[in-house]
KEFI-537371 format. One record per residue: residue in one letter; x, y, z of N, C-alpha, C in turn; residue number from 1. Coordinates in steps of 0.05 Angstrom, whole numbers, plus 5000, padded with zeros to 4 digits. Layout:
<sites>
+---------+------+------+------+------+------+------+------+------+------+-----+
! residuo !   nX !   nY !   nZ !  caX !  caY !  caZ !   cX !   cY !   cZ ! num !
+---------+------+------+------+------+------+------+------+------+------+-----+
!       a !    X !    Y !    Z !    X !    Y !    Z !    X !    Y !    Z ! NUM !
...
+---------+------+------+------+------+------+------+------+------+------+-----+
</sites>
This chain:
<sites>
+---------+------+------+------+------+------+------+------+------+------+-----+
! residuo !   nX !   nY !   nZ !  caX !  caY !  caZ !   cX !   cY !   cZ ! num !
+---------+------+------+------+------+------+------+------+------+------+-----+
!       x ! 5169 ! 5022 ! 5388 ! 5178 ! 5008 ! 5364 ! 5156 ! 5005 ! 5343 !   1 !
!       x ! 5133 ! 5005 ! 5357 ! 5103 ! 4994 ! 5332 ! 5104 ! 5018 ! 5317 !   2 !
!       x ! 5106 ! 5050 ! 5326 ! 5106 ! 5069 ! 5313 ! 5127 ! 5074 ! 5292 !   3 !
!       x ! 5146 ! 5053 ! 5298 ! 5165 ! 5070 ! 5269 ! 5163 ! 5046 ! 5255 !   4 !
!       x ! 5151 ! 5019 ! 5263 ! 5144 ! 5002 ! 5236 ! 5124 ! 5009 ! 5227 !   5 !
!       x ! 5100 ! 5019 ! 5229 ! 5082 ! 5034 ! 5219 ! 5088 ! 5051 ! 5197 !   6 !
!       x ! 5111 ! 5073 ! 5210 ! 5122 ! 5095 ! 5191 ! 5134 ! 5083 ! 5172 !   7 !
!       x ! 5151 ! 5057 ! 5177 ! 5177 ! 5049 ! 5148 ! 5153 ! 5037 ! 5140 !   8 !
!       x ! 5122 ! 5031 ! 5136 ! 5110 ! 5012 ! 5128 ! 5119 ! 4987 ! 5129 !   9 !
!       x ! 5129 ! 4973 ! 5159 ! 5131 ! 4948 ! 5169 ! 5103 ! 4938 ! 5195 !  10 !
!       x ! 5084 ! 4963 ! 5200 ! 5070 ! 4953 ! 5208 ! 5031 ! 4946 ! 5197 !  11 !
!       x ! 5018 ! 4930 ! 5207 ! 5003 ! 4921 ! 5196 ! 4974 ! 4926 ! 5205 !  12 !
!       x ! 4961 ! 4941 ! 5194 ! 4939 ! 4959 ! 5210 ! 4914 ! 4933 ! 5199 !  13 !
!       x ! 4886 ! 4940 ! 5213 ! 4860 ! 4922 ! 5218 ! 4855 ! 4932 ! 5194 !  14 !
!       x ! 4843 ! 4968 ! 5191 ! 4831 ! 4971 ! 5176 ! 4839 ! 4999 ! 5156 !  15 !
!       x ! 4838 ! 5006 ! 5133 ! 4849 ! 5036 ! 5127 ! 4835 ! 5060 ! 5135 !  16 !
!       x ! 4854 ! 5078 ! 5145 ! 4839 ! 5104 ! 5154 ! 4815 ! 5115 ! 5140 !  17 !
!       x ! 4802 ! 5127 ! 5156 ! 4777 ! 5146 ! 5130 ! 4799 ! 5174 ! 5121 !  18 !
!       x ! 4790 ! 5180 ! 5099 ! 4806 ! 5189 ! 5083 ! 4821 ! 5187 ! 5064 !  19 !
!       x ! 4830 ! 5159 ! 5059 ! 4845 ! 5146 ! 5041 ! 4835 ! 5153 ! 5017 !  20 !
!       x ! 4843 ! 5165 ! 4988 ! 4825 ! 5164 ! 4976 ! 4850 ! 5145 ! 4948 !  21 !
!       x ! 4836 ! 5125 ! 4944 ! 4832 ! 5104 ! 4926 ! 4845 ! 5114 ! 4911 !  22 !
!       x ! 4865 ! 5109 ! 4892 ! 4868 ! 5120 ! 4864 ! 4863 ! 5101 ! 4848 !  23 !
!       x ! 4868 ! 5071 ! 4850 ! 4873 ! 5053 ! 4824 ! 4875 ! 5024 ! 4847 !  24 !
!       x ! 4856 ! 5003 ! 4841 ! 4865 ! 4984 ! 4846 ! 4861 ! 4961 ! 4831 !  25 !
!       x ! 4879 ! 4937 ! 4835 ! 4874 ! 4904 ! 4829 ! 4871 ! 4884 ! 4842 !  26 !
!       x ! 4865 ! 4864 ! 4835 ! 4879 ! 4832 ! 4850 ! 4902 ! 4829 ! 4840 !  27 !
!       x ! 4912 ! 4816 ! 4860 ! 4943 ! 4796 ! 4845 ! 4951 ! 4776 ! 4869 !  28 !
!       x ! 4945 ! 4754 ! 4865 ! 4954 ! 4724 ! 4876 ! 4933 ! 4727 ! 4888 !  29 !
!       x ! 4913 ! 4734 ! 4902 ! 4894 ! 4733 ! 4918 ! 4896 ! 4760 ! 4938 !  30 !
!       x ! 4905 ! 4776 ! 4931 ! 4907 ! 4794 ! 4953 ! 4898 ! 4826 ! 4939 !  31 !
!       x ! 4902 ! 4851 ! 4951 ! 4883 ! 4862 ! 4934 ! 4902 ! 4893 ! 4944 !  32 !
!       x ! 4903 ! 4905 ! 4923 ! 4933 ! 4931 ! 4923 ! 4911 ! 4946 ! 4908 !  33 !
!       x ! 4920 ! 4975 ! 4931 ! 4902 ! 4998 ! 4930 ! 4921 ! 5020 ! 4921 !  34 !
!       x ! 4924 ! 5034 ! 4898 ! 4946 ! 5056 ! 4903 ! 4938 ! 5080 ! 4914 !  35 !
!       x ! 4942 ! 5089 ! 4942 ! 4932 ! 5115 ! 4950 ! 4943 ! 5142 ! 4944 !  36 !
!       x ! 4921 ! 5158 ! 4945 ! 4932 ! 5188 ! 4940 ! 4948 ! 5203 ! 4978 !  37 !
!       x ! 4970 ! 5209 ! 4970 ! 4988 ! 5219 ! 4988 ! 5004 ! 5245 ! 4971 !  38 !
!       x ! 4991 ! 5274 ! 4979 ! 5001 ! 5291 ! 4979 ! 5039 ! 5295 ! 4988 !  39 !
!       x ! 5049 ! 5313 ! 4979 ! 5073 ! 5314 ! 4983 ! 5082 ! 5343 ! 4964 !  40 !
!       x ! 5072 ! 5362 ! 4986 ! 5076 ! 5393 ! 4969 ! 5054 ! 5393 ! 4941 !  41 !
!       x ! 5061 ! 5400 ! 4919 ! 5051 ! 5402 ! 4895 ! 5051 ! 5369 ! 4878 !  42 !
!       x ! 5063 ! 5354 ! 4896 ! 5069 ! 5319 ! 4874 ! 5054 ! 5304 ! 4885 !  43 !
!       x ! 5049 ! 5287 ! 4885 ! 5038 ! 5258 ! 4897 ! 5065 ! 5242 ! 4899 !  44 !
!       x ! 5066 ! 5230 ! 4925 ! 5084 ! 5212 ! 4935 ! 5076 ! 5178 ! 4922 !  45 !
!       x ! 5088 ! 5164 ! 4921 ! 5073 ! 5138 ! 4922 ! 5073 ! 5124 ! 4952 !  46 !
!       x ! 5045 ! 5110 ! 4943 ! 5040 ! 5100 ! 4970 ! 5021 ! 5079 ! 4966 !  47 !
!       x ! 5005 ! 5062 ! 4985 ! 4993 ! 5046 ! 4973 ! 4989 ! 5018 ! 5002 !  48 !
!       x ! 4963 ! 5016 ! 4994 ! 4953 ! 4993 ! 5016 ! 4958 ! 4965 ! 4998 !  49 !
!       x ! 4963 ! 4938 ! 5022 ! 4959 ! 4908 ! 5003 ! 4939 ! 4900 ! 5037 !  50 !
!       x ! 4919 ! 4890 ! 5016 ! 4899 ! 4876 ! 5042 ! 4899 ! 4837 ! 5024 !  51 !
!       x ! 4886 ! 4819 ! 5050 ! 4889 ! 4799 ! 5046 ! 4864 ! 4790 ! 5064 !  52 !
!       x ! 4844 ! 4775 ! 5054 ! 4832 ! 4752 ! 5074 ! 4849 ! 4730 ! 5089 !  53 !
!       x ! 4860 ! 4731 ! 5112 ! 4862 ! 4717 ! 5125 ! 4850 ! 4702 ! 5154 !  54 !
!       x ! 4840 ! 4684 ! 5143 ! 4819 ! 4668 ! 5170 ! 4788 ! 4686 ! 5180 !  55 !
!       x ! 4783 ! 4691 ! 5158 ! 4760 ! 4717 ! 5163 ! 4765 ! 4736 ! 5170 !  56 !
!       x ! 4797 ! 4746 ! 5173 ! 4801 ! 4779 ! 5183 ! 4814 ! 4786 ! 5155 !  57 !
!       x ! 4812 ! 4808 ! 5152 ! 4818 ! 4831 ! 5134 ! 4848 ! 4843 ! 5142 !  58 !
!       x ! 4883 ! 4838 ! 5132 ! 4900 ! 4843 ! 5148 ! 4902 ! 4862 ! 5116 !  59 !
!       x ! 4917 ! 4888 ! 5141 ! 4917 ! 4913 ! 5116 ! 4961 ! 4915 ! 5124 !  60 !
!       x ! 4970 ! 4919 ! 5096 ! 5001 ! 4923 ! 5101 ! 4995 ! 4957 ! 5084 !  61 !
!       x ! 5008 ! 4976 ! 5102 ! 5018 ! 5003 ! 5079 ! 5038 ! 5003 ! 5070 !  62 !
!       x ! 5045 ! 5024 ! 5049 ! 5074 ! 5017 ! 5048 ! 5076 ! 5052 ! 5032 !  63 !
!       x ! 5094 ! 5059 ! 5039 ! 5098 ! 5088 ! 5025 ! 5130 ! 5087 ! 5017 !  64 !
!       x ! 5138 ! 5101 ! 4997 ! 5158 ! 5105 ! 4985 ! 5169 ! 5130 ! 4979 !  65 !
!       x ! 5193 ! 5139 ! 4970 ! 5204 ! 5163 ! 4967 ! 5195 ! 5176 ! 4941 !  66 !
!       x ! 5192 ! 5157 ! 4922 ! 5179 ! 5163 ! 4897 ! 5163 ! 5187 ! 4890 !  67 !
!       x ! 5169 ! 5215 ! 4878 ! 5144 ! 5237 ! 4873 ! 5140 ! 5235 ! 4839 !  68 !
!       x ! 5113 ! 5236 ! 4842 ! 5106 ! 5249 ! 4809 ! 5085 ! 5269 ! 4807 !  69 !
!       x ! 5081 ! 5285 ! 4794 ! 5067 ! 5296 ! 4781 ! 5045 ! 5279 ! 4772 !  70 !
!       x ! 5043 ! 5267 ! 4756 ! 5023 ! 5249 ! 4742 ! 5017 ! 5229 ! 4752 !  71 !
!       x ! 4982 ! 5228 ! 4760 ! 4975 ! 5213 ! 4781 ! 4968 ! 5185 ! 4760 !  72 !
!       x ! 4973 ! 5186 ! 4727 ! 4965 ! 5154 ! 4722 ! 5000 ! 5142 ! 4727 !  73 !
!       x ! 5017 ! 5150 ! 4724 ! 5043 ! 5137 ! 4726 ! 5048 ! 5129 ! 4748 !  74 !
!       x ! 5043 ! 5157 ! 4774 ! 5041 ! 5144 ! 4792 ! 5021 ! 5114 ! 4809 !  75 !
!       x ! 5005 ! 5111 ! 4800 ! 4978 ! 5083 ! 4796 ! 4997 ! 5071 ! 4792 !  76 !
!       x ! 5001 ! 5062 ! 4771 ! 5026 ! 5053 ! 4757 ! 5046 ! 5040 ! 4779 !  77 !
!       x ! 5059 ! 5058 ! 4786 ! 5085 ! 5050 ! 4801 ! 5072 ! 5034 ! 4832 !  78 !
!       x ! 5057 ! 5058 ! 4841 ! 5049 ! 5039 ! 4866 ! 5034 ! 5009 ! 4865 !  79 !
!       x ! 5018 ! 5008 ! 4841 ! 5008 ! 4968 ! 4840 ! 5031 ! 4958 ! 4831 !  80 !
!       x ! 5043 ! 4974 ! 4814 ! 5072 ! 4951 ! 4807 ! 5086 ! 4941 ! 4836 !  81 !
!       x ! 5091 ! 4960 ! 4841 ! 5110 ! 4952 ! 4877 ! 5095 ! 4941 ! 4904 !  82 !
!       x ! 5070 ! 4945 ! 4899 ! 5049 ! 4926 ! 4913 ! 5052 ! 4895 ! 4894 !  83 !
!       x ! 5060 ! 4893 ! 4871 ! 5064 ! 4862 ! 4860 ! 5088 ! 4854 ! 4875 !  84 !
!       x ! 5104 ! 4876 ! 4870 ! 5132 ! 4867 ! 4872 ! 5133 ! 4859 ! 4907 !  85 !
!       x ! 5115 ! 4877 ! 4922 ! 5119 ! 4864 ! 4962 ! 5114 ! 4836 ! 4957 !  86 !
!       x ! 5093 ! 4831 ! 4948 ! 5073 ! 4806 ! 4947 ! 5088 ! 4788 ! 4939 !  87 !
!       x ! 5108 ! 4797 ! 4915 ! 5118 ! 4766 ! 4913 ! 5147 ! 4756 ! 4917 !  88 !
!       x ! 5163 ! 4782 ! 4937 ! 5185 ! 4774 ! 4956 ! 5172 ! 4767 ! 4971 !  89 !
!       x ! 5142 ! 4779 ! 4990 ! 5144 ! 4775 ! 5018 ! 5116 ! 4756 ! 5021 !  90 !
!       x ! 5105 ! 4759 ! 5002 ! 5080 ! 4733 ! 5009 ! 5062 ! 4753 ! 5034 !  91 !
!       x ! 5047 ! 4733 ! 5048 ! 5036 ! 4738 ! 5072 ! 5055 ! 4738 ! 5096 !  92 !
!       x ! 5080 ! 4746 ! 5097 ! 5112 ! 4751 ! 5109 ! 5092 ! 4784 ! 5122 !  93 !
!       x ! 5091 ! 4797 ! 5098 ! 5090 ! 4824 ! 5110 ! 5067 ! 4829 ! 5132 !  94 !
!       x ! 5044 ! 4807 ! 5143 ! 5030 ! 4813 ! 5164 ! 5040 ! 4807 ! 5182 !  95 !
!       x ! 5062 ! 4790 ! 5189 ! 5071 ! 4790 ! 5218 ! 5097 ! 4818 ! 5230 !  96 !
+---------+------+------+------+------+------+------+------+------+------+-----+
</sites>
């Protein structure tokens, strides 16, 4: 079961893989949204880490989406927007 909350991005990893490569990040409420680069044929998929200090650990949520673009600033774009938008249905909801 941990493997397919992982895949729907319901599970909650320590730390991000090596490899990840960064495209665009912010703060927002205290927590900190990374939009990552995720190939997908010739497009970029959206995708995107939210990490949080909690109690001195570092809790990382992924989250990937069906979303493709071509254009990697729109895509930036979309994935911190929807890293706002987890954050402020699900709060710190999404580490457990």
């Amino acid at each position: 079961m941990s493997f397919l909350k992982k895949l729907f991005g319901g599970g909650a990893a320590k730390s991000e893989p090596a490899g990840d490569t960064v495209m665009g990040e912010e703060s927002y409420k205290g927590f900190s949204i990374k939009a990552i680069e995720m190939k997908a044929g010739g497009e970029l998929q959206l995708a995107g880490i939210i990490e949080k200090d909690i109690g001195g650990e570092i809790k990382t949520y992924r989250y990937i989406r069906a979303e493709r673009m071509s254009s990697r600033e729109d895509l930036v774009a979309l994935a911190l927007s929807k890293g706002r938008q987890i954050i402020d249905e699900q709060g710190e909801q999404i580490y457990r």
